[in-house]
LOTI-853097 format. One record per residue (C-alpha): residue in three letters; x, y, z. Coordinates in pm, whole numbers, plus 50000, padded with zeros to 5 digits. Example, Ala and Ser with C-alpha at 12.3 -4.5 7.8 and 13.67 -1.06 7.14 Angstrom:
<atoms>
ALA512304955050780;SER513674989450714;
</atoms>
This chain:
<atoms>
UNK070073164338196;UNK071653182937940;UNK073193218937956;UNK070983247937814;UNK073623269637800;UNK073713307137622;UNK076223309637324;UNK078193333137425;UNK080123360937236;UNK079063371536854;UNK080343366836510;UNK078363341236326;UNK075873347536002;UNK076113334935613;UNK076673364335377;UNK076533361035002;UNK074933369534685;UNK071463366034689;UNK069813341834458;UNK066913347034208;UNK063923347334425;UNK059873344734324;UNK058023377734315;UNK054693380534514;UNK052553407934444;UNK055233431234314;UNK057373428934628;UNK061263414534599;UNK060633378534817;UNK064593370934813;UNK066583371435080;UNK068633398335171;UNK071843375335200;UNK071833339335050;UNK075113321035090;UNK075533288834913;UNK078233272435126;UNK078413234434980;UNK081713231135263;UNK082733207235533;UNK083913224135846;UNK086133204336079;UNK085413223436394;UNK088333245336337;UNK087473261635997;UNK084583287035905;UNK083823311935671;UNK083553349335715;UNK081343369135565;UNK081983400035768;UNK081603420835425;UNK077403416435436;UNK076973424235770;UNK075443454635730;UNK072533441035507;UNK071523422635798;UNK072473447636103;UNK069283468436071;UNK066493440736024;UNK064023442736313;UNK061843409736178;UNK062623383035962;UNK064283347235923;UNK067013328735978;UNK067253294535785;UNK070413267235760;UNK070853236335584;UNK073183213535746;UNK074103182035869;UNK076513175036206;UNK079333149536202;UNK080263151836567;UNK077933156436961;UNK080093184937013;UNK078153203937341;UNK077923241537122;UNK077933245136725;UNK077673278636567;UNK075813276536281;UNK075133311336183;UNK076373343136372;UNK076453380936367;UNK078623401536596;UNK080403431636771;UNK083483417336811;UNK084523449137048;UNK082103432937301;UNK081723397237469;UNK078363394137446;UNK076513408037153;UNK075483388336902;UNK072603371636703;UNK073423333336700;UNK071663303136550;UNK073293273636696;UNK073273241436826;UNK073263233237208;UNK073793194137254;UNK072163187136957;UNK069623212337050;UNK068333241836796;UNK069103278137010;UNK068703313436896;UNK070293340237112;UNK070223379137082;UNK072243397437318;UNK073363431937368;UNK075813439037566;UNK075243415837800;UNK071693424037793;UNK070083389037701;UNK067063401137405;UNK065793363037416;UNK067583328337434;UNK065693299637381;UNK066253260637275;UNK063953232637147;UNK064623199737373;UNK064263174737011;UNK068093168536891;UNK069433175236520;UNK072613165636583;UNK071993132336425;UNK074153130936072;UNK071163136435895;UNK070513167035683;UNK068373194435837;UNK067073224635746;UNK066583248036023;UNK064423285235997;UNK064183306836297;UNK061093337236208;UNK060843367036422;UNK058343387436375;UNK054663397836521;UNK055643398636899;UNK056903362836871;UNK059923340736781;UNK058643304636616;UNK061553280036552;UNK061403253836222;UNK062563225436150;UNK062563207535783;UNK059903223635680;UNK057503224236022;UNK057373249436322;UNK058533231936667;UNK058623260536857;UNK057223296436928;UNK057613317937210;UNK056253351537274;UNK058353382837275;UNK062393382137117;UNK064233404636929;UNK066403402836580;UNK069643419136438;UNK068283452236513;UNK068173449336863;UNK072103442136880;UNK074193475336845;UNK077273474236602;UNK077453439036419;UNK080233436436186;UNK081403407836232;UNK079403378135994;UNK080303341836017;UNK079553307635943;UNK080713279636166;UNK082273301836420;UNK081403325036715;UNK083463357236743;UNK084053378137040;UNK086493401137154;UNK087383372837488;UNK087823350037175;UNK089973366036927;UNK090353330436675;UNK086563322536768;UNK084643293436942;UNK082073268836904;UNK083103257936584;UNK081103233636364;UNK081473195536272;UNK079913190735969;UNK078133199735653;UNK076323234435564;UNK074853236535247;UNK073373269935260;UNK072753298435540;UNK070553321835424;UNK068843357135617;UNK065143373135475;UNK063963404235574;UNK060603394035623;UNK058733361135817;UNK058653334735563;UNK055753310335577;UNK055133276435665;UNK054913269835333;UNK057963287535264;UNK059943271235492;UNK059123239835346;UNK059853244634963;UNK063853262235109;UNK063463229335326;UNK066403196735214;UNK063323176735305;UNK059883183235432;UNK058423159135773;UNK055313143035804;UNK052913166435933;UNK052903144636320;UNK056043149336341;UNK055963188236341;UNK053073179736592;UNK055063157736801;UNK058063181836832;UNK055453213636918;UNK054473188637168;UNK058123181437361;UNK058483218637294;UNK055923229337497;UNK055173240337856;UNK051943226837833;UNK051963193138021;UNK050793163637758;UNK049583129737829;UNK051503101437603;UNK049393066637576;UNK051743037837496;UNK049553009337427;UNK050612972237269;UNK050912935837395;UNK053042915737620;UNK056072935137541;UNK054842972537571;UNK052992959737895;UNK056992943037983;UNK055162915638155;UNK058102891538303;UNK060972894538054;UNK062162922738194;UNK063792906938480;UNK063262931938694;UNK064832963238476;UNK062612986538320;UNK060782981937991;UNK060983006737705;UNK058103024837839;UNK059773028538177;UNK062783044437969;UNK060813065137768;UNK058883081538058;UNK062353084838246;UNK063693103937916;UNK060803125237863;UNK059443130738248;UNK062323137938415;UNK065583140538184;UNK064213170437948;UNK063713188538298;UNK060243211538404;UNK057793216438298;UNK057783182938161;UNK057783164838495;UNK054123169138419;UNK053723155438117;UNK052193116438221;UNK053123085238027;UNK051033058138057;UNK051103020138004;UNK047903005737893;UNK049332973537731;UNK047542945437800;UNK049662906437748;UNK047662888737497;UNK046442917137302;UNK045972919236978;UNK044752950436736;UNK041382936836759;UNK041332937837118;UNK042252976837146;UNK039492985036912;UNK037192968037135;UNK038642985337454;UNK039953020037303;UNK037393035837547;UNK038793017037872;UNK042643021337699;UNK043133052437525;UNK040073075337553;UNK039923075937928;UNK043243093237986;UNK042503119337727;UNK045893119937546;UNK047863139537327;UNK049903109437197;UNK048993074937169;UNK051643050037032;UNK050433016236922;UNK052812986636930;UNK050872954636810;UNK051272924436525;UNK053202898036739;UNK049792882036898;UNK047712891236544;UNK050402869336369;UNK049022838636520;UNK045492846936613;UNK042882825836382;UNK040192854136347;UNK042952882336244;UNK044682879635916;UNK046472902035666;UNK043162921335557;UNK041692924035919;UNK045192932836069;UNK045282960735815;UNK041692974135848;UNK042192974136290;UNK044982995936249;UNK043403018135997;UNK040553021336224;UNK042573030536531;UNK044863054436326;UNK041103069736282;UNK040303067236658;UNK043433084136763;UNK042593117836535;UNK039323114836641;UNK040083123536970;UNK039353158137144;UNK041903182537032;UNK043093157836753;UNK045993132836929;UNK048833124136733;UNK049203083936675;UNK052573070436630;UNK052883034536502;UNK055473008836615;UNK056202974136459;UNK056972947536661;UNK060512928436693;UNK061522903536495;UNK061512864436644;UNK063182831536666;UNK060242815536424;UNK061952784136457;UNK060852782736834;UNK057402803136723;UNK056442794036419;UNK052812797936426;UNK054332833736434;UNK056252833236088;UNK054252853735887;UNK055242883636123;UNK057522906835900;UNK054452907335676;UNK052572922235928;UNK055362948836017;UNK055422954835619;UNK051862962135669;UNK052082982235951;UNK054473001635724;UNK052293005835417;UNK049683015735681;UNK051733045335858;UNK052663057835476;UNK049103053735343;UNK047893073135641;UNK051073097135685;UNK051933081636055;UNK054943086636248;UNK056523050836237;UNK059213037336514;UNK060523004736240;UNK061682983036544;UNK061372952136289;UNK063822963136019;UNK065892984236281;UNK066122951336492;UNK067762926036214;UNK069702963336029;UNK071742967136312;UNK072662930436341;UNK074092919635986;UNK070332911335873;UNK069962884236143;UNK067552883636435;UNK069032890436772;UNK068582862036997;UNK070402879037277;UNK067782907437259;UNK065532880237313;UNK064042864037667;UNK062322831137489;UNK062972838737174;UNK059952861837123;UNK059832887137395;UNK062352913437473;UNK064492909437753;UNK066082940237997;UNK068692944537676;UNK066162941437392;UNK063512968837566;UNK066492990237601;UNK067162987337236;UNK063282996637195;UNK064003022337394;UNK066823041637251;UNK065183036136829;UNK062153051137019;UNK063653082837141;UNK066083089136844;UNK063113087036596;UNK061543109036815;UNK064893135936826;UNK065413133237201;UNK068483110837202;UNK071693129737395;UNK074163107237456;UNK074923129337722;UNK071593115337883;UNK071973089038141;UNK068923069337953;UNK070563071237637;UNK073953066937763;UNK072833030737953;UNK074073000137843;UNK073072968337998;UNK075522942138036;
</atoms>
């Protein structure tokens, strides 16, 4: 289970010229310091901007927003920091915390609020993070969609004497060179002086997600216990190939029940995959396996059986999964469906199963059409292995073995943001 450790000391937070900004209503909506980095930092390097502290030192609301991308796991990453650099531990700090997002204010010692998401952005890819504070709350974004809010907090004005201002670097004075440096890419680091928007977020945002997946993250986020519905075939049910190691939902639960620590020991995952099952068969049945638990997430893992079934082709294949995409919205307090396509196969020992990638390119067209979360275990599958399928993934040539649900596994729970390779379920390798 991973650290959730405080950044300690200050000295971290882009200065710069600010940019042209829109005008609302009269008012000036640019931000108070808008620093266009565009530089790699090799976890030695940063970039002080200790000149504009003092257009941020006095701002008791507002936002915080980064675009970057990481090169390394390192445990702590400054990403943005303002200081006292007399003291050890006063500072405003957006950071990462193994590969978590965490925003600290601390005064003297006196913590003002420290809090981390549990989903990951330490994955290469570029991010833009925003941190608001404002209204008796603190609400964490990420590309373009909140993740996070907590009551209470505080912002630069609650942190006596900052003038120190970095990028890339935390500065204290029990660390005269700095620590925590960043591995990676920052594009730009950026401090308003008023709560952006949503919206907002999303048009400073390198990209924007899928709605769901804002959803999803709010959902790992949160102390509220949730109820995840994995539902599929033979291989989400991990009926026999499994030789006696646990399938990908067994992993999944294990990463999400007990690894990202309480309160989510009481978040349930359940298993209602049935062997033999086919989309047409979970529309039939989405009372007895989905409805019943009353879930927050349902993931749907199906095509290998509707492949080779007589009654289901192309068209019907398409139209089941539109209609359970429905289902799952449908669902008190609006559940959030993920879609999964299944593995590839050995078609020469199943070939009544050969037309399966076109039903994982449907399943695609489907989750784009209908702006679903997809897990692409098909392309991922033959991607990773020089565009070939992996037989040794494979029990009979169809159906995962203790290796191949592993593989599920870990594509599940990066797609997701929860891989730490500091986790023992991500760290697992099977022989």
């Amino acid at each position: 289970m991973r650290r959730r450790s405080v950044l300690a000391a200050a000295g971290v937070m882009a200065a710069g010229v600010a940019a042209p900004g829109r005008a609302s209503a009269g008012r000036d909506t640019r931000p108070v310091l808008d620093h266009r980095v565009e530089k790699t930092y090799d976890g030695t390097s940063y970039t002080d901007l200790s000149s504009g502290a003092a257009a941020v030192g006095g701002l008791s609301t507002g936002t915080v927003l980064v675009t970057f991308r990481t090169t390394s796991h390192n445990r702590s990453m400054t990403l943005l920091s303002a200081s006292d650099p007399s003291e050890p531990s006063s500072n405003v700090t957006l950071g990462l915390s193994a590969g978590a997002l965490q925003f600290s204010v601390r005064d003297k010692g006196a913590v003002r609020q420290n809090h981390l998401t549990r989903t990951m952005y330490d994955d290469g890819a570029w991010h833009t993070v925003a941190v608001t504070a404002g209204g008796g709350r603190t609400t964490f974004h990420a590309d373009g969609r909140p993740v996070l809010t907590v009551p209470g907090g505080g912002f630069f004005a609650s942190v006596t004497g900052l003038t120190a201002l970095n990028i890339a670097r935390n500065l204290d004075t029990d660390h005269a060179g700095g620590e925590w440096f960043f591995t990676g890419d920052i594009r730009r680091a950026a401090v308003y002086d008023r709560v952006l928007t949503e919206a907002e977020t999303g048009a400073e945002s390198a990209r924007v997600d899928l709605a769901d997946a804002g959803r999803l993250s709010r959902i790992l986020n949160s102390a509220t216990p949730a109820t995840w519905v994995l539902t599929g075939d033979s291989i989400t049910h991990g009926a026999r190939w499994t030789n006696g190691w646990r399938s990908y939902v067994e992993h999944f639960q294990e990463r999400i029940r007990y690894e990202l620590g309480t309160p989510k020991y009481t978040d349930f995952v359940l298993d209602t995959g049935v062997s033999g099952g086919t989309t047409g068969d979970l529309v039939d049945a989405f009372a007895q396996r989905v409805t019943a638990f009353s879930p927050q997430v349902v993931s749907i893992m199906l095509g290998t059986n509707d492949a080779a079934a007589p009654d289901i082709g192309p068209a019907v294949y398409r139209a089941n999964l539109v209609k359970l995409v429905k289902a799952v919205r449908r669902l008190p307090g609006g559940a959030v469906p993920v879609l999964q396509t299944p593995n590839p196969i050995d078609v020469s020992r199943w070939p009544e199963r050969s037309a399966l990638a076109d039903y994982a390119r449907i399943m695609r067209e489907v989750a784009a059409e209908r702006k679903v979360v997809l897990v692409d275990h098909h392309a991922h599958w033959t991607a990773s292995h020089g565009g070939e399928v992996p037989l040794d993934l494979l029990g009979d040539g169809l159906h995962p073995d203790q290796r191949g649900h592993l593989f599920l596994a870990h594509k599940m729970i990066r797609d997701l943001r929860l891989f730490d390779p500091g986790s023992r379920v991500c760290s697992l390798r099977i022989p």
